[in-house]
Every structure is written in C-alpha cells, then in structure tokens.
N, C-alpha and C positions, 0 to 999 in steps of 0.2 A: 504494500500500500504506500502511493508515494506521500510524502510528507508536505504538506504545506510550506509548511518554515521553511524547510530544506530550496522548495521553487522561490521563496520570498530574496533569500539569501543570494543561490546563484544570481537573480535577476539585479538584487542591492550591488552583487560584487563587479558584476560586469557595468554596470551604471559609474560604481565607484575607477574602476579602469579606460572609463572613456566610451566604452560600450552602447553608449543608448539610441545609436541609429544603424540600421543596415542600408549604405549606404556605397561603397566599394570599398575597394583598397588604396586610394589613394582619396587623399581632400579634395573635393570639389570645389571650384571657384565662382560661386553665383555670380557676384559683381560680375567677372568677365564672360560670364556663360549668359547672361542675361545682356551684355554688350553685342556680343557677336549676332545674337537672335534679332535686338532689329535692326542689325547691317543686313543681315540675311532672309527676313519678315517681305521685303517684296519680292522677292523670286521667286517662292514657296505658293507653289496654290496660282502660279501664273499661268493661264493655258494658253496653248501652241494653236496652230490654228486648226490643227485636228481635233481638240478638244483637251489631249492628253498634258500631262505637265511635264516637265522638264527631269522629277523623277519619275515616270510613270515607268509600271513595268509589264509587257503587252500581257493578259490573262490570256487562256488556253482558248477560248473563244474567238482573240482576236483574228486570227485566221481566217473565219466566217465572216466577218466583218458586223464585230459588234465593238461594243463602245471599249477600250483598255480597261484594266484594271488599274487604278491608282493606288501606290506602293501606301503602305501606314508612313504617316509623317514621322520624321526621327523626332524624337526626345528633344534632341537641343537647338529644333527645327521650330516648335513650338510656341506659337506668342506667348512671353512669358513675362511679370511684373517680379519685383525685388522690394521686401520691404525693409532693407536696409543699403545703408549708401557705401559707393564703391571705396576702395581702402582709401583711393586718394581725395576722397572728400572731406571737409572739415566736421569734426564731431559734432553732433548736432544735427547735420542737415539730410538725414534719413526722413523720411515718414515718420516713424517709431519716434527717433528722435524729438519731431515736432511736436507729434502728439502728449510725449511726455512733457514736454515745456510748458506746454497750456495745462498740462495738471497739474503739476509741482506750480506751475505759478501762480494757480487759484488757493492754494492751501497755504493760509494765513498763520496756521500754527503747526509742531511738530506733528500733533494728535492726528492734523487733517494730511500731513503730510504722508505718514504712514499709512495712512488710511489708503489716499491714491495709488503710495507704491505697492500696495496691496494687492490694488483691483488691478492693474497695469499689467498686459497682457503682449505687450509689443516686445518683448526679450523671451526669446524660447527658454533664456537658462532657467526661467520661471517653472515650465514644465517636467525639469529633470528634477527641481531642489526639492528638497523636503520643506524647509521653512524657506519664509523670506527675514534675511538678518538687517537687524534698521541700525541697530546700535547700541551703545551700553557707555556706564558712567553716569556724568553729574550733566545736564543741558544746560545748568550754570556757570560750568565751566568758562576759565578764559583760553584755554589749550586744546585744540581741538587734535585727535590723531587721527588719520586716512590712512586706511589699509589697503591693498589691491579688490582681494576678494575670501568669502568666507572660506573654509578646509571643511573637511569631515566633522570634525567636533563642533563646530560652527553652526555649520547647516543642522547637526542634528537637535543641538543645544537653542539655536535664534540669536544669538551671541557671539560677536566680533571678538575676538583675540581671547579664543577660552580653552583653546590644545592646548599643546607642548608650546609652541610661539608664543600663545599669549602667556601664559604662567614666564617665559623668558622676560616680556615686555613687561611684567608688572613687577618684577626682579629689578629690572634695568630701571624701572619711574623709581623705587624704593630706595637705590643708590641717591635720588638726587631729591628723593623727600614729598615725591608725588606718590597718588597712589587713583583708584577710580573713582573715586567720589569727588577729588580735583580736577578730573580730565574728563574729556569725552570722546568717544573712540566710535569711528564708522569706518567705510569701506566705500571703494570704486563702486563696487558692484554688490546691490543686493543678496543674491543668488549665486551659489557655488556652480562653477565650472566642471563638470564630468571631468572624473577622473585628475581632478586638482591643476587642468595643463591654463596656459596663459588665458586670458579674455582676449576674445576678437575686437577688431574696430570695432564693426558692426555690437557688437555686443555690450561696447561703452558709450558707445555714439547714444543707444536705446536707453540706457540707465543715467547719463550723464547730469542731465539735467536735473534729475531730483537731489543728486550730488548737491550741487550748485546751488539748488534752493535750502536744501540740508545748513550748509554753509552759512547762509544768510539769516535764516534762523535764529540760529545758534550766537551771530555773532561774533567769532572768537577773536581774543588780542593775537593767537599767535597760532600757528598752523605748524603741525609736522606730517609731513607723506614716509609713507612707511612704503618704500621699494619701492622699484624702477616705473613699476603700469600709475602707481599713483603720481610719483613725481611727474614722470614721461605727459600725463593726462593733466593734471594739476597744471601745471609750466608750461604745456603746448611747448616743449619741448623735444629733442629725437636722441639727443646722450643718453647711456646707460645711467644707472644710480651709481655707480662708484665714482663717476665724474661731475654729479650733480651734488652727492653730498658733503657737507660737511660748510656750507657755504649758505649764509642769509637770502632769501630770493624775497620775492614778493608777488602775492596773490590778490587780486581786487576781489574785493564785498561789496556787492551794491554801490562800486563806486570810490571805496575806501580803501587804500594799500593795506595788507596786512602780511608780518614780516612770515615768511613759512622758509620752513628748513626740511630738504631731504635727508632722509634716512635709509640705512640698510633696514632692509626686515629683517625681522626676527628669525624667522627660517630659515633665511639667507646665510644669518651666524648660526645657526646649528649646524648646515651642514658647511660652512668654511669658519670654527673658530678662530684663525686667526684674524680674520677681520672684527674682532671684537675690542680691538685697541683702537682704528675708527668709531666705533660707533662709540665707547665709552667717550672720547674727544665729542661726537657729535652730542652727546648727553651731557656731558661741563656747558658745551655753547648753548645748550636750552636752560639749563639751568641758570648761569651767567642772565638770559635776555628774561628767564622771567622774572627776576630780583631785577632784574633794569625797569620793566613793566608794570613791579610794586604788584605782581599777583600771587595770592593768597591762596 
C-alpha cells in the first residue's frame, strides 16, 4: 500500500531540487522565444496561391486533387504573449511588474501592504512556495536589512533570516549590540526560488515594487542589502557584492537619500569563512554610522 507521506515527500524533494516543471533539459528562453515568434507571426498561416502554406505538407489525397493537408503549426510558431519583460529591460517595466506598482502603491500601510502581496498572482514563485515571507523584526526600526530571497527554513517558517544564515546574522547584529527588535529585516523577493538557485529578472522585475513601497513604509535612516541580487537590485547596479561592499552608497525614499551599505550574506560566509574578516569590517562601519545617526 503506497504511503501518502512517502508521495508528499518525493514531490516536496524534487520541488526543493528545482524540480517543479517538466519542461526539457535545457532553460528555455521566453523573452527570446516570444521575440523570434513575431518576427516570424507573418509568414505563418500565409497562403500561396494554391491555397497551401509555405509549410504545408501535401496529405495522401493530394494526388486526387483535393485540398493539402496543413502540417500542425510548431510550438514556437505560435502567437505567443510574455508576461514578463525581456532580460534587457529595466525592472519594473513587465506587465506583472506594473500591475504590482498600482498595488503596492495603493497600500497606505504595512497591514494593506501584505495584504496585496498576498493576493498578487503575477510571480509564479508564488505557486511553488509554501508561505509568502513579508518580514520580521521591529517596523520601528531605523535599520532596515534586505535579503535576496527566503531558503527552506524561510519558506517553511514565513520568516526572513530564520536557518543557519539567519541565527549567523543575529550573531553578527549581537557583536555590535543590535538585535531584532532594533532592526527590520525583508527580502528581494517574497517567495523562495525552487530548489534555492538565483531569482530571474523577470522574477524581480514582478516583486520589485512592493520592495520599494516596503521601503517607504518603513522609512528607515539606514539600509543594509544583504548579497549580491539585493545590492545588484537595490543600486541598479551590474558589480558582484565583493566589489560593492564595504562602501556607503545611497538609496532614494520617496525622494530622500538614505545612506545603504552592501553586505556579504550570510550564507555566502558559511560556505567561504574567510571572508568573514570583510564582513566583520563591514559591521564596525554600521555600527560607527548608526552612533553617527544617534539610533537607539
């Protein structure tokens, strides 16, 4: 008798390895696949002046003189639309992207904020994740932290930096006398990534916005991005985090500069501790600007 659990499990494990589309063996490119279709969208379906098209393939009739058979249109033949924008477009300017703009921008508070990222349907990672993670900490805070995206423990818990990374990162606030009741702590992206690999454009471009309105919110004096997707996104920026961090940048709020500092992630030092003598340096320079700040 098969076991339930047991099917629950394999399906959890292959989801957790990246598993949750059958799709080929290789990535597919929509953005360019959906480019190429209406280069190739008037040829398709154009008839010759026998009737037949240009793929047609003559049927066993044709002989008799009856009308061809027309071959099944290919796959990448087919008019197709993309609801997300092509990699070289700026974040934001997808469909999904829009759509999320005008919601985040109508939620006047945290409560209503959540609430939209909730119902917000335009990011598929929505359909793989278990929870959707908004965030954790004090919303009084003046420190805000940005993380890439949730992990496993994350997704399972609703709760930004609550693994092994997080327990490092509340380690590493505790060296310099913060702790989560003083900070507030989000993510790039609501929604965990299958099988833990990078977020797409497309993926941030969909989520972006509530980011941004998150941000505004909150208000905070001082921002840290936590790894390369958040700095890279944050900064509109293309350097990796090792050559972004360790240095003051600056983020607009509705308008108002506010100083933000990249960071390694936390994961990032677990698996290379010796980059843990940067990040310690990049923790004195937080600590240093928020005694500059006069924040409590």
């Amino acid at each position: 008798m098969i076991d339930v659990c047991d099917i629950l499990d394999a399906l959890r494990w292959h989801a957790d390895i990246g598993c949750d589309e059958a799709i080929g063996d290789e990535p597919t490119d929509w953005a360019a696949l959906t480019a190429r279709t209406v280069a190739r969208a008037p040829a398709v379906g154009a008839a010759t002046a026998g009737g037949a098209t240009s793929g047609s393939v003559p049927g066993p009739n044709a002989a008799r003189g009856s009308a061809p058979t027309r071959a099944p249109t290919p796959a990448a033949a087919r008019p197709a639309t993309t609801l997300f924008a092509s990699p070289d477009q700026p974040l934001g300017a997808s469909e999904a992207g829009i759509q999320a703009r005008a919601r985040a921008g109508d939620a006047q508070t945290l409560e209503a904020l959540e609430t939209a990222l909730r119902s917000f349907d335009g990011c598929p990672l929505k359909a793989t994740a278990m929870n959707t993670v908004f965030a954790d900490g004090n919303p009084q805070a003046r420190v805000m932290l940005i993380g890439e995206a949730p992990g496993e423990d994350e997704d399972r818990q609703g709760k930004p930096f609550v693994g092994v990374s997080g327990k490092l990162l509340d380690r590493m606030l505790a060296q310099i006398g913060l702790d989560r009741s003083a900070v507030y702590i989000s993510n790039i992206l609501p929604w965990r990534p299958p099988g833990n690999r990078s977020p797409t454009q497309a993926e941030i471009a969909a989520c972006l916005p509530f980011l941004e309105r998150h941000v505004e919110l909150v208000q905070p004096k001082l921002l840290v991005a936590l790894g390369g997707v958040s700095a890279k996104t944050l900064l509109n920026r293309a350097e990796g985090i090792t050559r972004l961090r360790g240095q003051w940048r600056t983020y607009e709020v509705a308008g108002t500069p506010v100083p933000l500092m990249p960071m390694l992630h936390p994961a990032y030092l677990l698996r290379n501790p010796i980059a843990k003598r940067e990040a310690w340096r990049d923790m004195l320079a937080l600590q240093q600007k928020v005694a500059e700040e006069g924040i409590k």
